[in-house]
Structures are given as C-alpha cells and as structure tokens.
TORRO-9180 format. One record per atom (N, C-alpha, C, O): x, y, z; residue in three letters; atom name. Coordinates in Angstrom, 1 decimal. Example, Ala and Ser with C-alpha at 12.3 -4.5 7.8 and 13.67 -1.06 7.14 Angstrom:
// residues 2
+--------+--------+--------+------+------+
|     c1 |     c2 |     c3 | code | site |
+--------+--------+--------+------+------+
|   13.2 |   -5.7 |    7.8 |  ALA |    N |
|   12.3 |   -4.5 |    7.8 |  ALA |   CA |
|   13.2 |   -3.3 |    7.8 |  ALA |    C |
|   14.2 |   -3.3 |    8.5 |  ALA |    O |
|   12.8 |   -2.2 |    7.1 |  SER |    N |
|   13.7 |   -1.1 |    7.1 |  SER |   CA |
|   12.9 |    0.0 |    7.9 |  SER |    C |
|   13.4 |    1.1 |    8.0 |  SER |    O |
+--------+--------+--------+------+------+
//
This chain:
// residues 109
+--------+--------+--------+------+------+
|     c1 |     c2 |     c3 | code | site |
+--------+--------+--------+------+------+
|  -99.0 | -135.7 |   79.2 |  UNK |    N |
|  -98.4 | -134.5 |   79.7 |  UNK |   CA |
|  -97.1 | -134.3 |   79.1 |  UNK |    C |
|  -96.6 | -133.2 |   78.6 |  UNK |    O |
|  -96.2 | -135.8 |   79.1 |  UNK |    N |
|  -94.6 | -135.0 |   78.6 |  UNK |   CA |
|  -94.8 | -134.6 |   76.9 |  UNK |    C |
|  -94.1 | -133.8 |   76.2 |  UNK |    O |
|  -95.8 | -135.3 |   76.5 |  UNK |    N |
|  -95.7 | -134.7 |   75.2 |  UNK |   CA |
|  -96.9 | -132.9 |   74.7 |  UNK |    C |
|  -97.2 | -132.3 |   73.6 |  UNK |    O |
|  -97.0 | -132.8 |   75.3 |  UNK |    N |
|  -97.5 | -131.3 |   76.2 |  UNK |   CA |
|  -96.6 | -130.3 |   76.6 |  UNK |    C |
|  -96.9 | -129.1 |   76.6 |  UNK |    O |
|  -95.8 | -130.6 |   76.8 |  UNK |    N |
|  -94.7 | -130.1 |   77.3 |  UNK |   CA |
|  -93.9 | -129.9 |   76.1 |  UNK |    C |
|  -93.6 | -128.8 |   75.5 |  UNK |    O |
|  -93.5 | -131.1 |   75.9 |  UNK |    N |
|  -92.6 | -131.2 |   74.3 |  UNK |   CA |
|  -93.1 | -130.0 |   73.4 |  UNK |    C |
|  -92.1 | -129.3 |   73.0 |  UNK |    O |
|  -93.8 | -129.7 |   73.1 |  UNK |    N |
|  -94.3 | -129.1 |   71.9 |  UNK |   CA |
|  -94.7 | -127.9 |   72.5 |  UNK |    C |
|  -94.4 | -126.9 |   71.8 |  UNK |    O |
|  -95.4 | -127.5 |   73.8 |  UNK |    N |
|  -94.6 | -125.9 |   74.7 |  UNK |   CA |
|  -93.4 | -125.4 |   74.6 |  UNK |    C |
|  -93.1 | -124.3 |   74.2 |  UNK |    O |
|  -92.6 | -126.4 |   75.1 |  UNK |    N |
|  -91.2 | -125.9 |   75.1 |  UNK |   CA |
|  -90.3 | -126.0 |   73.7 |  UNK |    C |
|  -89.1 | -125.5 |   73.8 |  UNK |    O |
|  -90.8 | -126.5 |   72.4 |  UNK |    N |
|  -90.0 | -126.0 |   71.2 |  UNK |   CA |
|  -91.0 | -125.1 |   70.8 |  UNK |    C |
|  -90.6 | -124.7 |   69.7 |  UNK |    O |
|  -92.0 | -124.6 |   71.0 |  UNK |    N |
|  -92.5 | -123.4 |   70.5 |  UNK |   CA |
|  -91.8 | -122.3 |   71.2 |  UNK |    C |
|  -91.1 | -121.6 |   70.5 |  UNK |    O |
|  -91.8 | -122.1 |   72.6 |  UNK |    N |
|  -91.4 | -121.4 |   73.5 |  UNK |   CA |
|  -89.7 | -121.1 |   72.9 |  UNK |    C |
|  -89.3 | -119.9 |   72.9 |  UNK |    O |
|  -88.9 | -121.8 |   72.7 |  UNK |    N |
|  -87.1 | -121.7 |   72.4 |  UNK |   CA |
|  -87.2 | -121.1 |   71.4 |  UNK |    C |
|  -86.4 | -120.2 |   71.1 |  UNK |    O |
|  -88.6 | -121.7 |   70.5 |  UNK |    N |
|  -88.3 | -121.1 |   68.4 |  UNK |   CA |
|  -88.8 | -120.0 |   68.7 |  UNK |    C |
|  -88.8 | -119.5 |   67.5 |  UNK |    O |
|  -89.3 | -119.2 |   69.3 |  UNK |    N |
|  -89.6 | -117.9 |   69.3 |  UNK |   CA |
|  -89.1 | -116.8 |   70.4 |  UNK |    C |
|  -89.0 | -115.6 |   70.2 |  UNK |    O |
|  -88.7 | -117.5 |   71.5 |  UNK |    N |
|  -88.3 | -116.5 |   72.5 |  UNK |   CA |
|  -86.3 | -116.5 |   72.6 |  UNK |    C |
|  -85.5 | -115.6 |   73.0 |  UNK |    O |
|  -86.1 | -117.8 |   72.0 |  UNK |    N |
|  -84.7 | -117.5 |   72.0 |  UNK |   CA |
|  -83.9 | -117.3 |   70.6 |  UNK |    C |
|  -83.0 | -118.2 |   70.3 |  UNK |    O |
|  -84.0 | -116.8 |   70.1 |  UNK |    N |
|  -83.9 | -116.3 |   68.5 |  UNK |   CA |
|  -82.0 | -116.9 |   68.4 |  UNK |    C |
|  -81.6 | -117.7 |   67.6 |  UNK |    O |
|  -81.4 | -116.2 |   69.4 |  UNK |    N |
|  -79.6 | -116.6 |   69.1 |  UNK |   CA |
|  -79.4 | -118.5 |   68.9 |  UNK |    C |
|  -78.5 | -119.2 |   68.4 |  UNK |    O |
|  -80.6 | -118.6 |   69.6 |  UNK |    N |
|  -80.2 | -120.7 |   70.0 |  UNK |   CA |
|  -79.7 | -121.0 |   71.2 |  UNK |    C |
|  -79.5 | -122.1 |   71.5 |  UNK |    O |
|  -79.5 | -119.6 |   72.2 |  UNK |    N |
|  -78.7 | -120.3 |   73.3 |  UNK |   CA |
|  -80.3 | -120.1 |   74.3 |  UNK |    C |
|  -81.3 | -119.4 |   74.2 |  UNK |    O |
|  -80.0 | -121.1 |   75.0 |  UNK |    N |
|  -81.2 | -121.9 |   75.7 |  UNK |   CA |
|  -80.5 | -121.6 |   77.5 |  UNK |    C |
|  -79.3 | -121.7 |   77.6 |  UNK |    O |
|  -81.1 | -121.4 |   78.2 |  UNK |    N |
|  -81.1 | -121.1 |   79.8 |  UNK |   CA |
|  -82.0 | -121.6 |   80.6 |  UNK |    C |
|  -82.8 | -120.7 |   80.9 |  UNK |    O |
|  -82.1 | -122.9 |   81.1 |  UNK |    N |
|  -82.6 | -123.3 |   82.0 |  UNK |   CA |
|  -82.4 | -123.6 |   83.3 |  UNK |    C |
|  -81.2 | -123.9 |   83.7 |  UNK |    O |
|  -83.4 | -123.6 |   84.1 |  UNK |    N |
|  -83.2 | -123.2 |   85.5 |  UNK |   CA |
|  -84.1 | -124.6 |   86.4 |  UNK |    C |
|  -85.2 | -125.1 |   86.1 |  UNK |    O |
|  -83.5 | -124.9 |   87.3 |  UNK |    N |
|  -84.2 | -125.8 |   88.0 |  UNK |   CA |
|  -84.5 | -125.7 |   89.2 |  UNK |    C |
|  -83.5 | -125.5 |   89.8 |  UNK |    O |
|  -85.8 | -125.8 |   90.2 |  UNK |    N |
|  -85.9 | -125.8 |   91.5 |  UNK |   CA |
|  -87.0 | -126.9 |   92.1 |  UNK |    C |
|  -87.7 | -127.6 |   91.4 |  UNK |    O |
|  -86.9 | -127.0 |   93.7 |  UNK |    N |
|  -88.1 | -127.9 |   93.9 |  UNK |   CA |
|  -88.6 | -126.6 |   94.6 |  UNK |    C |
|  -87.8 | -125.7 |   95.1 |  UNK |    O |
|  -90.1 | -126.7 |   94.6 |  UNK |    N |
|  -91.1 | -126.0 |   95.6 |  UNK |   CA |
|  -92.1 | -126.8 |   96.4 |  UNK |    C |
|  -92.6 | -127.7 |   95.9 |  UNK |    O |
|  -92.3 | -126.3 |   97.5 |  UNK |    N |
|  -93.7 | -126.9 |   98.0 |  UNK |   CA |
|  -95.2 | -126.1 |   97.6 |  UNK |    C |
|  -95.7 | -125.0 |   97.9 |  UNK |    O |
|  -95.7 | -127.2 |   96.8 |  UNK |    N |
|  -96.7 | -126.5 |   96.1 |  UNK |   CA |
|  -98.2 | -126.7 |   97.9 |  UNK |    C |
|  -98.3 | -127.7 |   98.6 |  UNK |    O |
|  -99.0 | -125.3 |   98.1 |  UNK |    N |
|  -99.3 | -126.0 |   99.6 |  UNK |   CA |
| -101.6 | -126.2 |   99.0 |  UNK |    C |
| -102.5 | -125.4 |   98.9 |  UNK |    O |
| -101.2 | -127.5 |   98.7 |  UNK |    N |
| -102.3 | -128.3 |   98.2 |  UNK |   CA |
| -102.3 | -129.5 |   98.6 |  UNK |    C |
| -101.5 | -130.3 |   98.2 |  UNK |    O |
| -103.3 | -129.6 |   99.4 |  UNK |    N |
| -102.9 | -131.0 |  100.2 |  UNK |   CA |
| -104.7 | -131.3 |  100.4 |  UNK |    C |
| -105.5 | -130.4 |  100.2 |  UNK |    O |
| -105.0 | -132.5 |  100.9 |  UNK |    N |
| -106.3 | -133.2 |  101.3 |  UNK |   CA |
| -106.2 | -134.9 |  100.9 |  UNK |    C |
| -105.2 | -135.4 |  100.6 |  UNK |    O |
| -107.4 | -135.5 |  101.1 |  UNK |    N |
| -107.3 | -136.8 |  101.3 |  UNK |   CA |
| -107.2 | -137.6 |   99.9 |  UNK |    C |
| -107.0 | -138.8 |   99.7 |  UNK |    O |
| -107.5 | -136.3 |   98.8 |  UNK |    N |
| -107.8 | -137.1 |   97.3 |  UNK |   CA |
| -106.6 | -136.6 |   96.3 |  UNK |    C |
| -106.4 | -136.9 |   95.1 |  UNK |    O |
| -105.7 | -135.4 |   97.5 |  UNK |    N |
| -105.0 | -135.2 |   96.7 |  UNK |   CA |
| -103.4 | -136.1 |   96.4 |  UNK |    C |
| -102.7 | -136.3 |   97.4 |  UNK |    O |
| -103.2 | -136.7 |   94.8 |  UNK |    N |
| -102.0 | -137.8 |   95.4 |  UNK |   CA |
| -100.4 | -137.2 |   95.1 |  UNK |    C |
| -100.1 | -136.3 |   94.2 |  UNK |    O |
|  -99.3 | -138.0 |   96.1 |  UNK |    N |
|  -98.7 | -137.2 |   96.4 |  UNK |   CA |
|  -98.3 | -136.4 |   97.2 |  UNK |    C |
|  -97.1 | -136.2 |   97.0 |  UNK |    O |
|  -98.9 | -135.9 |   97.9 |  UNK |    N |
|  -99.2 | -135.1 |   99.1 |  UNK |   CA |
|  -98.3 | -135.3 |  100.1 |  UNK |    C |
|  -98.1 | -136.5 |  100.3 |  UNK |    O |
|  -97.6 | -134.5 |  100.9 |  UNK |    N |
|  -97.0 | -135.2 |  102.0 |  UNK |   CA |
|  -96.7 | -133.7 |  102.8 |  UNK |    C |
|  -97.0 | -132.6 |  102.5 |  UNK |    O |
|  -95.6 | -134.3 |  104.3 |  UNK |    N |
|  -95.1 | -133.0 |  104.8 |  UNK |   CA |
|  -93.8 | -132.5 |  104.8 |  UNK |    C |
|  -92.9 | -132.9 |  105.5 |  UNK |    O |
|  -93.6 | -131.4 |  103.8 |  UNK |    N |
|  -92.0 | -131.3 |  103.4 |  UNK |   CA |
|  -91.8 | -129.8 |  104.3 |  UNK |    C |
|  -92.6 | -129.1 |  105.0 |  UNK |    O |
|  -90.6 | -129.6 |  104.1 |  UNK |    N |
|  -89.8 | -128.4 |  105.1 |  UNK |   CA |
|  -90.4 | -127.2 |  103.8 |  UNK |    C |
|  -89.9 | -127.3 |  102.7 |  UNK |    O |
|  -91.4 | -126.2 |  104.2 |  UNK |    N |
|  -91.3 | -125.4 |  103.5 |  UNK |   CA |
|  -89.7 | -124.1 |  103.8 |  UNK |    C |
|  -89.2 | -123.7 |  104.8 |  UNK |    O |
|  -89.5 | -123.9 |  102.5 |  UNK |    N |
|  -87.7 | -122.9 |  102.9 |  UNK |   CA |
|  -88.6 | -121.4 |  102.7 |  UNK |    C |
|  -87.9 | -120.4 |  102.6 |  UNK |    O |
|  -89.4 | -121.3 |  102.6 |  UNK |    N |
|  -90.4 | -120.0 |  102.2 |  UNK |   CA |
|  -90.4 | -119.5 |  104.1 |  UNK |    C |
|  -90.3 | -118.3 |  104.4 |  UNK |    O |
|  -90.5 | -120.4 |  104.8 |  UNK |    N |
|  -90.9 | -119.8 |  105.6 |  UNK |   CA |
|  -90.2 | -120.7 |  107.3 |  UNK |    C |
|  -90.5 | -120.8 |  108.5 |  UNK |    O |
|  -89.3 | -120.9 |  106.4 |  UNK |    N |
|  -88.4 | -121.6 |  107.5 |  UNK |   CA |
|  -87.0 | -120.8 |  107.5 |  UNK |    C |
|  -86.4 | -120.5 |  106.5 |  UNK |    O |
|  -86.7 | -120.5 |  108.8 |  UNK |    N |
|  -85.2 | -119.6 |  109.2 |  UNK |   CA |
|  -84.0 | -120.4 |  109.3 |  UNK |    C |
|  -83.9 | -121.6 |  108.8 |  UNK |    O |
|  -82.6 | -119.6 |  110.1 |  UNK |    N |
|  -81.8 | -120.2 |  110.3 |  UNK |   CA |
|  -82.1 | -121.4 |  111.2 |  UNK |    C |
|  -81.6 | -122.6 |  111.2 |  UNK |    O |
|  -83.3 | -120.6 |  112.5 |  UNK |    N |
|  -83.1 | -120.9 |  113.8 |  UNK |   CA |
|  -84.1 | -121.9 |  114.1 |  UNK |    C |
|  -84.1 | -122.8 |  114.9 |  UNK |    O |
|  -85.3 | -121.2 |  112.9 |  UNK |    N |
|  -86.7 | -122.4 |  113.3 |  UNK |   CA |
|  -86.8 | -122.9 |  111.9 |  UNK |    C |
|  -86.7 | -122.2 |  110.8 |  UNK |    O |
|  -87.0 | -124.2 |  111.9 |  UNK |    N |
|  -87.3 | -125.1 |  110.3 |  UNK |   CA |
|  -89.2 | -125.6 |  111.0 |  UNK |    C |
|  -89.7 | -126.0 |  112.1 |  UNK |    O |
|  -89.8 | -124.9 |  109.3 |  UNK |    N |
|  -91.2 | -125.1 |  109.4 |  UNK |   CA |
|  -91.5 | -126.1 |  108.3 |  UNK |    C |
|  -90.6 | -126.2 |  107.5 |  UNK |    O |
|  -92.5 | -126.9 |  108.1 |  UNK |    N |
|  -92.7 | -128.1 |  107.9 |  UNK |   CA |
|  -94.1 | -127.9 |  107.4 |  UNK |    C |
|  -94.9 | -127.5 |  108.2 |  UNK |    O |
|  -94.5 | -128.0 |  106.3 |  UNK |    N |
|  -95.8 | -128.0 |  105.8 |  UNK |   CA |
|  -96.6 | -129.3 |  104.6 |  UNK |    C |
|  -96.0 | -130.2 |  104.0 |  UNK |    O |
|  -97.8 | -129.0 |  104.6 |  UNK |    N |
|  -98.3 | -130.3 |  103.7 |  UNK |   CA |
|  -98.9 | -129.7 |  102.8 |  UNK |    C |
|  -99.6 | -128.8 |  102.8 |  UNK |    O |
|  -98.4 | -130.5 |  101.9 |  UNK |    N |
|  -98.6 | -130.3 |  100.2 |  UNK |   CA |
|  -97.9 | -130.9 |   99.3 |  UNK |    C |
|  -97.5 | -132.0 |   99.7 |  UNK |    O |
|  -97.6 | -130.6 |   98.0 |  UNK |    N |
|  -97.0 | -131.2 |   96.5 |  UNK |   CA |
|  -95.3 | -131.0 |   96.8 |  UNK |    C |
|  -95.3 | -129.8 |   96.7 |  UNK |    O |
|  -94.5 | -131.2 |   96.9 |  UNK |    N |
|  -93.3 | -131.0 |   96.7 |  UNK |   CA |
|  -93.2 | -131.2 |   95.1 |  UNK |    C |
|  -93.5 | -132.3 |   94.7 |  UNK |    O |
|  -93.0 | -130.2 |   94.2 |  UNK |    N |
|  -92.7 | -129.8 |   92.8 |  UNK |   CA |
|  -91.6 | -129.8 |   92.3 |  UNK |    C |
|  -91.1 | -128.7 |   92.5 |  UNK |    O |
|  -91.0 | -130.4 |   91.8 |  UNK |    N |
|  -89.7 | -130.1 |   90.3 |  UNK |   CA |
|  -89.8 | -129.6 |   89.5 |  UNK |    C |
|  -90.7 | -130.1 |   88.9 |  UNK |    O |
|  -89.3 | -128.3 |   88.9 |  UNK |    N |
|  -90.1 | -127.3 |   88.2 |  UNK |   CA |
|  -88.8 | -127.2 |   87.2 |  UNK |    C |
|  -87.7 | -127.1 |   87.8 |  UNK |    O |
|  -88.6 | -127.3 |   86.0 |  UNK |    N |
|  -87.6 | -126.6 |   84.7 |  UNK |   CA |
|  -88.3 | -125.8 |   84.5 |  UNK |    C |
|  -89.5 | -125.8 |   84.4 |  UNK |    O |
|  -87.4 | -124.6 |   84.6 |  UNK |    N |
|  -88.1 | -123.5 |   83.5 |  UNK |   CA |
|  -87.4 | -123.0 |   83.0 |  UNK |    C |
|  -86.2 | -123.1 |   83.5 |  UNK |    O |
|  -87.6 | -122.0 |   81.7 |  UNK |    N |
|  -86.7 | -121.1 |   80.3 |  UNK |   CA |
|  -86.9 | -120.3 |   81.2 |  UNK |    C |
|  -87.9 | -120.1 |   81.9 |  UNK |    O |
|  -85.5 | -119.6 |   81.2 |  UNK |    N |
|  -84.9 | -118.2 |   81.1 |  UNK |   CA |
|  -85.3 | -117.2 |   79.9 |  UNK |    C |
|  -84.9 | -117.2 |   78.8 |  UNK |    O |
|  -85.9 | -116.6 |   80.3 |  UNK |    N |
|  -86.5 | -115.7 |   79.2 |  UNK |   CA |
|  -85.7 | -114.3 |   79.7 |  UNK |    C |
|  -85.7 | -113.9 |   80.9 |  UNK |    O |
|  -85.2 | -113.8 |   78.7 |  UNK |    N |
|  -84.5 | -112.0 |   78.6 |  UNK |   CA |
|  -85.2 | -111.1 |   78.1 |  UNK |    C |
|  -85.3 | -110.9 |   76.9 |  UNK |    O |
|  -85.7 | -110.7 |   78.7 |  UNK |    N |
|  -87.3 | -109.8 |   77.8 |  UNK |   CA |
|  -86.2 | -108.4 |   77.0 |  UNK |    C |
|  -85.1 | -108.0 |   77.4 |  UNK |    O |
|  -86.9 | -108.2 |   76.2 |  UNK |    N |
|  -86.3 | -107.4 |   75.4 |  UNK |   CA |
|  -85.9 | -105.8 |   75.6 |  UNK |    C |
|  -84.9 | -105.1 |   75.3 |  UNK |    O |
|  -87.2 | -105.6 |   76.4 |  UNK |    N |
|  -87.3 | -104.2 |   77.2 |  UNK |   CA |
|  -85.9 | -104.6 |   78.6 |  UNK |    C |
|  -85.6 | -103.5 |   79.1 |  UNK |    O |
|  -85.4 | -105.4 |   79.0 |  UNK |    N |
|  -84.1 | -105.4 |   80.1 |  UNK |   CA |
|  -85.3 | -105.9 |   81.2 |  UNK |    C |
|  -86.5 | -106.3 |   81.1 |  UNK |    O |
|  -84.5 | -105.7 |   82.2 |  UNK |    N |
|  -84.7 | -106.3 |   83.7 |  UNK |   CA |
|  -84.1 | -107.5 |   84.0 |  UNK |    C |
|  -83.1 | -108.0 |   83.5 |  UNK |    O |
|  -84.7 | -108.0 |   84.8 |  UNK |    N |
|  -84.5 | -109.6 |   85.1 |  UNK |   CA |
|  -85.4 | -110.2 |   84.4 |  UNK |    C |
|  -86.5 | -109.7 |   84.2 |  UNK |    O |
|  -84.9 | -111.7 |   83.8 |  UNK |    N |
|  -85.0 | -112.7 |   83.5 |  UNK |   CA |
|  -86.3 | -113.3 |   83.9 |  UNK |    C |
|  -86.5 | -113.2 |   85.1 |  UNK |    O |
|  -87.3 | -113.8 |   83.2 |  UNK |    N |
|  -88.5 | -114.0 |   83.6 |  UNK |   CA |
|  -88.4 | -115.7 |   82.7 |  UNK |    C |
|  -88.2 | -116.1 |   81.6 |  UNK |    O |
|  -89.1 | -116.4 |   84.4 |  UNK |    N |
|  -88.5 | -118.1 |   84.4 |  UNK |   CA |
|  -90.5 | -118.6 |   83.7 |  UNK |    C |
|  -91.7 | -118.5 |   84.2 |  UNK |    O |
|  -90.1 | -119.0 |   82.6 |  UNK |    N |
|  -91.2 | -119.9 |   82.0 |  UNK |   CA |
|  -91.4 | -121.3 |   82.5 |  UNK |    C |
|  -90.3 | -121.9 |   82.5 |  UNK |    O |
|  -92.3 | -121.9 |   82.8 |  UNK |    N |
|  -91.9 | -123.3 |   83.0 |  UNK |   CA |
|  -92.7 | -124.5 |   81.7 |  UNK |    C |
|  -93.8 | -124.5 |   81.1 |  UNK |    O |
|  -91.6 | -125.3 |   81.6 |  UNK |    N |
|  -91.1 | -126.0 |   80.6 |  UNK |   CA |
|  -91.3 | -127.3 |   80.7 |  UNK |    C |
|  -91.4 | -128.1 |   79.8 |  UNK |    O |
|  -91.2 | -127.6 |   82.4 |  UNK |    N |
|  -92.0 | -129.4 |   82.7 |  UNK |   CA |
|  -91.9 | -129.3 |   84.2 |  UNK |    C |
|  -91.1 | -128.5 |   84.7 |  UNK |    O |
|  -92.6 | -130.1 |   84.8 |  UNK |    N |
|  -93.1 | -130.3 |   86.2 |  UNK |   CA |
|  -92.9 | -131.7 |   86.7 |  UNK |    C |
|  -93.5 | -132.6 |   86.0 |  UNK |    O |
|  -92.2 | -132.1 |   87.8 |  UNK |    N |
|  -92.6 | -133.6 |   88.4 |  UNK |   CA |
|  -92.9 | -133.2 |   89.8 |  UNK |    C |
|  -92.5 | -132.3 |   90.5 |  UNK |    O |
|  -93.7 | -134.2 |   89.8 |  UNK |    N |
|  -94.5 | -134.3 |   91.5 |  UNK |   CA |
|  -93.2 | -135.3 |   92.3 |  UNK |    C |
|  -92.6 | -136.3 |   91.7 |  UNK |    O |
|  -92.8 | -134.9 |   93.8 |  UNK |    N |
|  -91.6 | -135.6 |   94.1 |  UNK |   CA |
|  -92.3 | -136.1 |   95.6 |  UNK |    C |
|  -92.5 | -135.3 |   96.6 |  UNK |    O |
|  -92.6 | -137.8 |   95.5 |  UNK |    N |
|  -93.6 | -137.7 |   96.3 |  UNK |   CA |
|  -92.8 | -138.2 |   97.5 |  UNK |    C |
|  -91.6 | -138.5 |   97.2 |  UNK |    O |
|  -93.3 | -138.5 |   99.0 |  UNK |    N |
|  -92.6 | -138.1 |  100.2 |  UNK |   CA |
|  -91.4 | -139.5 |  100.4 |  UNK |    C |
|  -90.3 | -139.3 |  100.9 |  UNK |    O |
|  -92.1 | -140.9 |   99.9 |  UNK |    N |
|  -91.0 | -142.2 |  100.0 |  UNK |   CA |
|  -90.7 | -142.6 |   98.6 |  UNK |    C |
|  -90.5 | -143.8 |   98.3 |  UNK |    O |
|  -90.5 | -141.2 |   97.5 |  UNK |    N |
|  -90.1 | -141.8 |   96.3 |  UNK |   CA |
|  -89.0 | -142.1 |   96.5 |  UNK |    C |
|  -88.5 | -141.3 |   97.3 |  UNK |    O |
|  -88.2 | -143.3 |   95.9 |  UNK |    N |
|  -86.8 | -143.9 |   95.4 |  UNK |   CA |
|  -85.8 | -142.7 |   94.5 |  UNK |    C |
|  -84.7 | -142.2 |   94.7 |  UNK |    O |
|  -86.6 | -142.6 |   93.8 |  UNK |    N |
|  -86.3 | -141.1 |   92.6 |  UNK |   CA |
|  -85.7 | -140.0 |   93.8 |  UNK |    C |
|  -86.5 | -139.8 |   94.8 |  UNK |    O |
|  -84.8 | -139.5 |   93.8 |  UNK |    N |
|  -84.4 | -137.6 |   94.0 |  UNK |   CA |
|  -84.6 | -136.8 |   93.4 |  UNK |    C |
|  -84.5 | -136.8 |   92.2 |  UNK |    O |
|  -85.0 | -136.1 |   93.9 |  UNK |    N |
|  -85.6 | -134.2 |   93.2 |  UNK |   CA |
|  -84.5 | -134.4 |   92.0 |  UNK |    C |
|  -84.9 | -134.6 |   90.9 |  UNK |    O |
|  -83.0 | -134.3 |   92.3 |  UNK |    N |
|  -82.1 | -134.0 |   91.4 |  UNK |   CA |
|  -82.5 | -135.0 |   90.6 |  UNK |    C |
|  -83.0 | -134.4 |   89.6 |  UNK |    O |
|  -82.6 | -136.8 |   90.5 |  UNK |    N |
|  -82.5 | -137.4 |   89.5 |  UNK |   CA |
|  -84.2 | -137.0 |   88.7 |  UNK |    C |
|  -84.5 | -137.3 |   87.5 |  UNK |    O |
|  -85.0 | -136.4 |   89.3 |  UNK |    N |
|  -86.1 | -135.9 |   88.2 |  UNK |   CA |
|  -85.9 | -135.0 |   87.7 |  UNK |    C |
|  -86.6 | -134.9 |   86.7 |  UNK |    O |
|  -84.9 | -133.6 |   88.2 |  UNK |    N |
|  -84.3 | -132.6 |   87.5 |  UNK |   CA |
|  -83.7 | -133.4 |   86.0 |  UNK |    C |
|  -84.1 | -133.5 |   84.9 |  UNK |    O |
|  -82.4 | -133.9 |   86.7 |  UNK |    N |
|  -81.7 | -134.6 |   85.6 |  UNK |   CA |
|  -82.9 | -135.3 |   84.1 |  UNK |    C |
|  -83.0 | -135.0 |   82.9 |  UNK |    O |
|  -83.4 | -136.0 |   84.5 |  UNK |    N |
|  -84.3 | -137.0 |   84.3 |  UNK |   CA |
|  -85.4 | -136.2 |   82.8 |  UNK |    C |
|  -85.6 | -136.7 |   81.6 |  UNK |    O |
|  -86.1 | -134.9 |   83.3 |  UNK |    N |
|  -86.4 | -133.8 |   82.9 |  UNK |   CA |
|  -85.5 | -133.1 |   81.8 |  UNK |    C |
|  -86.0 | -132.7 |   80.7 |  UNK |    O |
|  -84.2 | -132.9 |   82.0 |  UNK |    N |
|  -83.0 | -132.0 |   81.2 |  UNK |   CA |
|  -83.2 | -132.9 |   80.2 |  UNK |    C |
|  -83.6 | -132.5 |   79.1 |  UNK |    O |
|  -82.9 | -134.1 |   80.5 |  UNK |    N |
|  -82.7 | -135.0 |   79.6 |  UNK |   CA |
|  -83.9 | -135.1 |   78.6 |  UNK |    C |
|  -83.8 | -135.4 |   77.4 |  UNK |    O |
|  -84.8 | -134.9 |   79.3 |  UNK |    N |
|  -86.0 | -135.1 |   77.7 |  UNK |   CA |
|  -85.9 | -134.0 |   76.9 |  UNK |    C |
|  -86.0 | -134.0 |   75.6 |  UNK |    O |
|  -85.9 | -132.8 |   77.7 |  UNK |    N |
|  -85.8 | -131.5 |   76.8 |  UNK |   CA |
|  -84.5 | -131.4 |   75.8 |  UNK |    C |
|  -84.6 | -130.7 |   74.8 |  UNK |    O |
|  -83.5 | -132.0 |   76.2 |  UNK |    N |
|  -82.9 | -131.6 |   75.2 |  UNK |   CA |
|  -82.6 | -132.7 |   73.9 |  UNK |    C |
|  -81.8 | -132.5 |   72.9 |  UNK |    O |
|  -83.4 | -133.8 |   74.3 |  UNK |    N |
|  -83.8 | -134.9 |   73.2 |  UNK |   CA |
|  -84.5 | -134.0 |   72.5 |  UNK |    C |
|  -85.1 | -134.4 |   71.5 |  UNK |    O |
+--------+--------+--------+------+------+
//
C-alpha cells in the first residue's frame, strides 16, 4: 500500500499543483465499519455526533487520513484528495499525531 500511495501522490502534486507549493491537511475520523473479522475495530468518541453536553461513542476504524489540498481552478473551496491512510487501532502505543507525523514524513521523502 505505502508504495501505492507513493506514486498517487507524485502523480497527484505533478499535475494538480503546477506552482510546487504543496498543502496538506491532516485528520482522524471514525470510519463506522465494525464486525468480528473486521481488524482494528474498536469504540472511539464519534465528534460527528457528539455535543458540548452529550459525548457519543461508536464502533468502527478510527482513520488517519493526509490529504492534498487541491484549489480547483474554477474557485471555491479547496477540495481535500487523500494521499495516505493509517488505521489507529484502540491499545496502539503509536498516536494519531505520531502516524500523522510518521505519514508527513514519507510523503515528503
């Protein structure tokens, strides 16, 4: 996969960002895919659907997502490509942030 990625994401820069300046964005999501075969899987705080007052809690993938900032030519907002993915599973050692980091770091090798 990371080398899948690799070669997405320098196609993706050599064509969509013509100046060289590069914009990436990082988040975790709860991806909501869950069952007995799926691995990884756990119960994370969804923020989609959790308030100030009530925190909701759901089962599925917690995701690390890079993605390119894309400026489409026609204007608007910024439309987010994704560029690499880690699974951030419920007793990893690893932090979302150190797989963000972890991630920045290959892309821009």
């Amino acid at each position: 996969m990371n080398r899948l990625w690799r070669v997405m994401t320098c196609h993706l820069v050599t064509s969509l960002c013509p100046t060289g300046a590069v914009e990436l964005a990082c988040d975790d999501t709860l991806f909501h895919h869950d069952g007995p075969k799926v691995h990884g899987a756990g119960i994370f705080r969804d923020a989609v659907r959790s308030t100030l007052r009530r925190v909701v809690y759901a089962r599925g993938l917690n995701l690390v997502v890079i993605t390119l900032q894309v400026h489409p030519p026609w204007g608007g907002c910024p439309v987010a490509v994704p560029v690499n993915v880690r699974v951030h599973n419920k007793h990893d050692t690893t932090t979302t942030i150190a797989h963000a980091a972890a991630m920045i770091t290959e892309i821009a090798g």
